[in-house]
N, C-alpha and C positions, 0 to 999 in steps of 0.2 A: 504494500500500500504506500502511495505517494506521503509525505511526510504534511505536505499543506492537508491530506484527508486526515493523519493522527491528529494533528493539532486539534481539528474542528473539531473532533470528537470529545475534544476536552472541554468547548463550548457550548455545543448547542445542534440539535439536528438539523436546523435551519442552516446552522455554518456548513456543514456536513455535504450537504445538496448544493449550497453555493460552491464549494470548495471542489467539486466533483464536476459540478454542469456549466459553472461560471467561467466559463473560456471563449476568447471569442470564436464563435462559430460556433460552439459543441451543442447547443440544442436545436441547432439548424442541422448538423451532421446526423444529429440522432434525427431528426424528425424526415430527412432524406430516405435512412437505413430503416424506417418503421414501412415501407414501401416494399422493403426486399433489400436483399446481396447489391452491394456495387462495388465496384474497380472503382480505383484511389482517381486516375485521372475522370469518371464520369463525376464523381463529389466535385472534383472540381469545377466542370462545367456545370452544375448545379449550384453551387454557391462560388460565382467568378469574382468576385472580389477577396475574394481569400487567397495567397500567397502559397505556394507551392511550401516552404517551408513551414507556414504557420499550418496550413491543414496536416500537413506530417506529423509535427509537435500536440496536434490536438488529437488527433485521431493514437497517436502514442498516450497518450497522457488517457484518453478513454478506452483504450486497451485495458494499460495499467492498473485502471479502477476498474476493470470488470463491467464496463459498459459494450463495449465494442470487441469482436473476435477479428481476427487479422488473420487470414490464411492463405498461405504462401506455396504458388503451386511450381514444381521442377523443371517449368516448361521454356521454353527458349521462342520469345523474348519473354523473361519471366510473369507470372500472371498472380496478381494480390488482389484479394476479394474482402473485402469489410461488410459483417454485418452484425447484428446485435445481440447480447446473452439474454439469457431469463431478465437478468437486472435490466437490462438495456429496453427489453421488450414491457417490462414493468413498468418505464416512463411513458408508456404513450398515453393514458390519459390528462396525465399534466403537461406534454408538450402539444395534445390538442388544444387543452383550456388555453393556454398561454397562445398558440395560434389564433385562435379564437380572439381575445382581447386584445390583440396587437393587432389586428384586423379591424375591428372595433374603433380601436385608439386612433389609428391612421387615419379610418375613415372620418373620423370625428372632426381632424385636425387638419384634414387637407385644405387649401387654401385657392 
């Protein structure tokens, strides 16, 4: 476990969930991969404002915590597939709600 997820634990379960999903991009990643299996470069054509580095470091980091499985196939040009564990799949109804009000929100506020 990532050491920012021990700390939170020592806080609050709210810290816990930020500490885990608060990256940028990672509940866009997750709410991509609640769709099915995808290849690292299709994420990125799904959320193109995100940086070849930073979606690597995020999708690492949601490995790590047990959100995201990473599987790495022997094939030549190598072939990596990202999709979601139990835990991973257990966010979809707060990454709907939260879809949901940022939907809302935008609409609210467009100008």
């Amino acid at each position: 476990m990532r050491l920012p997820v021990e700390r939170a634990m020592e806080v609050c379960p709210v810290e816990v969930a930020v500490s885990v999903l608060g990256g940028t991009w990672k509940l866009t990643l997750v709410k991509h991969l609640l769709a099915g299996t995808r290849r690292f470069n299709e994420l990125g054509r799904l959320v193109p404002l995100a940086n070849t580095k930073t979606l690597t470091r995020q999708l690492r980091e949601l490995e790590e915590d047990g959100i995201v499985r990473r599987t790495s196939y022997p094939e030549v040009p190598p072939r990596v597939e990202y999709s979601l564990t139990e835990s991973g799949r257990s966010l979809e109804p707060i990454v709907k709600a939260m879809d949901s009000w940022g939907a809302e929100f935008a609409e609210r506020y467009k100008g």
